[in-house]
C-alpha positions in Angstrom: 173.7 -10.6 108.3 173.0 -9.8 104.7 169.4 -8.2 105.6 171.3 -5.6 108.9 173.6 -4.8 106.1 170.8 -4.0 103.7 168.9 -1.8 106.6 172.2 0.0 107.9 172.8 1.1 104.4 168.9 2.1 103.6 169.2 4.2 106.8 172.4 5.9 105.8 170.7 6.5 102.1 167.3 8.1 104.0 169.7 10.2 106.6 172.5 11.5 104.8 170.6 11.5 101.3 169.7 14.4 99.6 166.5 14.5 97.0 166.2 17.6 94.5 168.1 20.9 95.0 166.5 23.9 94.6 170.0 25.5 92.8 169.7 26.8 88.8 171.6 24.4 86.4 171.1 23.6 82.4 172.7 20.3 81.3 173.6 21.4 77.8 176.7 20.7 75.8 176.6 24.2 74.0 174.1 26.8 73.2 173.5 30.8 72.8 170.8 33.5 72.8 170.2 36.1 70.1 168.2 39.5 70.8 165.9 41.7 68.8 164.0 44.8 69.3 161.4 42.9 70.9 161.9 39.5 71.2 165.0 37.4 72.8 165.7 33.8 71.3 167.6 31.3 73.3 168.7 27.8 72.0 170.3 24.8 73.1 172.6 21.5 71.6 173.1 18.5 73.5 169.5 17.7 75.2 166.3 17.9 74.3 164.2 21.1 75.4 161.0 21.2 76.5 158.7 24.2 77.2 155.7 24.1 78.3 153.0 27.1 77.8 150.1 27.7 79.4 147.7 30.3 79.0 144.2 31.4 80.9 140.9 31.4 79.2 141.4 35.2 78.4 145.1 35.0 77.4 145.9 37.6 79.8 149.0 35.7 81.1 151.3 33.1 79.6 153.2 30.7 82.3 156.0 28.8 80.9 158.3 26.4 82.6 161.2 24.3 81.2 164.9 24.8 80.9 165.0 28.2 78.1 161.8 29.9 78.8 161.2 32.5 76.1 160.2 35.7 77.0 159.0 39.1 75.7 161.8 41.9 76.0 158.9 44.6 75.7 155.4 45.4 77.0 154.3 47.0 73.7 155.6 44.8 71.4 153.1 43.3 68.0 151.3 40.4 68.5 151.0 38.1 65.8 147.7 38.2 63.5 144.6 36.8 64.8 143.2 34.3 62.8 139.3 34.2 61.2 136.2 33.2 63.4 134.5 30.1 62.5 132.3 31.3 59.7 134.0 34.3 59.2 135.6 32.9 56.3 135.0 29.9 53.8 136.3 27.7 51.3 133.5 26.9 49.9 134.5 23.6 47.5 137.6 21.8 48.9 138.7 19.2 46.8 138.3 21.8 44.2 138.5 20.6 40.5 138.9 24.2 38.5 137.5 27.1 40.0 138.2 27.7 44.3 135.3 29.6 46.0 136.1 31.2 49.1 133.5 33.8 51.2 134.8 35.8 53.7 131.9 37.5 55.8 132.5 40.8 57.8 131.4 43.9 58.7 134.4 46.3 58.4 135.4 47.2 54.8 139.1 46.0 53.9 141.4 44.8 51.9 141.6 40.6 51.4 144.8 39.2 50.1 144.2 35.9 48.9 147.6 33.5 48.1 148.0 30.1 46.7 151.6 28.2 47.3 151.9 25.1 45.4 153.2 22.2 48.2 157.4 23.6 47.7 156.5 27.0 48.7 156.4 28.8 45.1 153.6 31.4 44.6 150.9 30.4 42.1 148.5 32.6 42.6 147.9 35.6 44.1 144.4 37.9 43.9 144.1 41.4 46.1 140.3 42.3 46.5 139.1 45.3 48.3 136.5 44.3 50.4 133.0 46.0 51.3 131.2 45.9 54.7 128.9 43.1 54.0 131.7 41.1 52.6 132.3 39.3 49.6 132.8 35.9 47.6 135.6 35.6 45.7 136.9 33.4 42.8 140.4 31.7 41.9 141.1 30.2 39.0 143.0 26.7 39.4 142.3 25.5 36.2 146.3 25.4 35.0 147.2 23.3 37.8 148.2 20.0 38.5 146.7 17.1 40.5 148.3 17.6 44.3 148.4 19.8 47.1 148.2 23.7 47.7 147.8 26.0 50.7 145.5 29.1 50.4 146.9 31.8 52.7 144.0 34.3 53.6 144.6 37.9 54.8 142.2 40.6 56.0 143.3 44.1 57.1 140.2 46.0 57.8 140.8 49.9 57.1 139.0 51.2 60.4 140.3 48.9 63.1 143.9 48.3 61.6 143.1 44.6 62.9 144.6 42.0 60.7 143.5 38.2 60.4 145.6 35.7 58.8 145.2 31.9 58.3 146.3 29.3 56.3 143.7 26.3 54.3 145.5 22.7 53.0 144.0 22.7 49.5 143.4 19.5 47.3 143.2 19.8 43.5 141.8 16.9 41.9 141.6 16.2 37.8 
């Protein structure tokens, strides 16, 4: 008796049963959007959010899937900075003890903005260089600071192209 009962109601479940629906639906408890010139943002409380992005090799389209899918509210709008090609620029002694080298070789003159932050955020040095076409090895001082931690942001703008290359180094200053 107890294993018809356990059949009749497994057929019931598999006949009148449904699996996933196709319908839209966001199980948040609360949540907004906020729109700028180019870009919407979307946000949500109550569960956590995942999107995934993925990209082809030339990063000619962007698929995304998840709840809040960001998108782009323009077709012309600035892409973020590209960032240096692997031997494009150097730091050339990292731990550094007094004096950081960094080389940055290109073949566009340019201007290179090269800024230290200290591991709370706060600017401790900061060095503008105008740059040639066979590039250039540059200098910072470090000698004032203490044992710990810094982050070397390095910028290029090359005149010509108008491209810009940004990227970030974790720093370590020892005696």
């Amino acid at each position: 008796m107890k294993n018809c009962t356990l059949l009749f109601c497994a057929l019931l479940f598999f006949a009148f049963g449904k699996g996933q629906s196709m319908q839209a639906s966001v199980i948040n408890v609360s949540g907004g959007t906020y729109s700028s010139q180019n870009y919407s943002y979307e946000w949500s409380i109550g569960e956590l959010v995942l999107v995934n992005e993925m990209k082809d090799a030339g990063n000619n389209y962007v698929l995304t899937n998840g709840f809040l899918q960001p998108f782009m509210r323009s077709e012309n709008a600035q892409k973020p900075p590209a960032v240096f090609r692997q031997q494009e620029f150097r730091v050339l002694n990292n731990p550094v003890k007094d004096l950081l080298r960094v080389q940055l070789a290109t073949s566009q003159p340019g201007r290179l903005m090269l800024c230290v932050y200290d591991d709370r955020g706060n600017i401790v040095s900061y060095r503008e260089v105008a740059v040639s076409a066979s590039g250039t090895i540059e200098n910072v001082d470090m000698h004032g600071l203490t044992i710990g931690t810094y982050f070397l942001k390095a910028s290029f703008n090359a005149y010509a192209t108008r491209e810009e290359k940004t990227q970030t180094y974790k720093l370590l200053k020892t005696h």
